[in-house]
Steps between C-alpha positions, in 0.01 A plus 500: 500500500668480164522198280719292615532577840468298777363615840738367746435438898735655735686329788698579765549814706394712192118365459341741691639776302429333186099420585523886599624616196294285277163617723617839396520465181170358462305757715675792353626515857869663446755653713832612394738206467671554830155481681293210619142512650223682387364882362739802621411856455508661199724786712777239617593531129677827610859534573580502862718841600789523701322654815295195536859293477666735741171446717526139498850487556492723804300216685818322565599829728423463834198762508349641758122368550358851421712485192457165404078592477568794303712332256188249501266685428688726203592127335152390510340832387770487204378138384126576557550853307780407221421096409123460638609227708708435806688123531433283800905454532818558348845318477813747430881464508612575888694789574636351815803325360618149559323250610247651355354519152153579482143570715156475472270732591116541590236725448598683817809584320702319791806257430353171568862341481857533405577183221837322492589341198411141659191630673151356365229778386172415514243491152412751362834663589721253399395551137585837554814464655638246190451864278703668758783242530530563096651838619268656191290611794510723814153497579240243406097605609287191580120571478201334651401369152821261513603765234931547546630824352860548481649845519844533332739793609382743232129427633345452146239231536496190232101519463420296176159452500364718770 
């Protein structure tokens, strides 16, 4: 702290993410700015490529089951291989069209749900879906450290500090 400056206590809606930020900064503990949570891989600080995008996206098809597994299995094998880690879930911008905006997905790479605006997403997701609402984001990756990375179109990854 510099002279002069007071520390000041947080209320509201924002303490949590104040008391994380500040526990951060005093363990050495950072993410980029967009994250919250804890360590990522040193790979996730590589840009995401537009076959991973296309991959994602194509879960909003109705595939076949066959399909579905081997688009699985290539999106998991391109985490594990390209970033060193795989998320626990996702939240990206819906390609269904109105009412829909967004979904959340799982580790099985299935659609848990379809959002409407009005809908209620459940934590950690709803963090992620506030980035996604911005409309900076198509894709943000939510990671079983608490750890939210957003993805923006071009797929270059803010990673300060990682």
């Amino acid at each position: 702290m510099e002279f002069g400056q007071r520390l000041r206590r947080v209320l509201g809606p924002f303490a949590r993410e104040a008391e994380t930020r500040a526990t951060a900064a005093r363990t050495g503990n950072t993410a980029a700015p967009g994250t919250t949570g804890g360590q990522l891989a040193a790979g996730l600080a590589r840009p995401r490529h537009a076959g991973l995008f296309e991959a994602l996206h194509r879960l909003d098809a109705g595939l076949s089951r066959e399909a579905l597994s081997e688009l699985t299995d290539w999106i998991r094998e391109e985490y594990q291989n390209e970033y060193g880690d795989f998320p626990v879930g996702w939240v990206a911008v819906c390609g269904l069209g109105p009412p829909y905006v967004d979904h959340r997905l799982d580790l099985t790479m299935a659609i848990l749900q379809h959002y409407t605006p009005a809908d209620v997403v459940p934590e950690p997701y709803a963090r992620a879906r506030m980035m996604i609402r911005t409309g900076a984001y198509p894709l943000v990756e939510v990671y079983a450290s608490g750890a939210l990375v957003p993805v923006p179109p071009d797929g270059v990854v803010y990673t300060r500090g990682m």
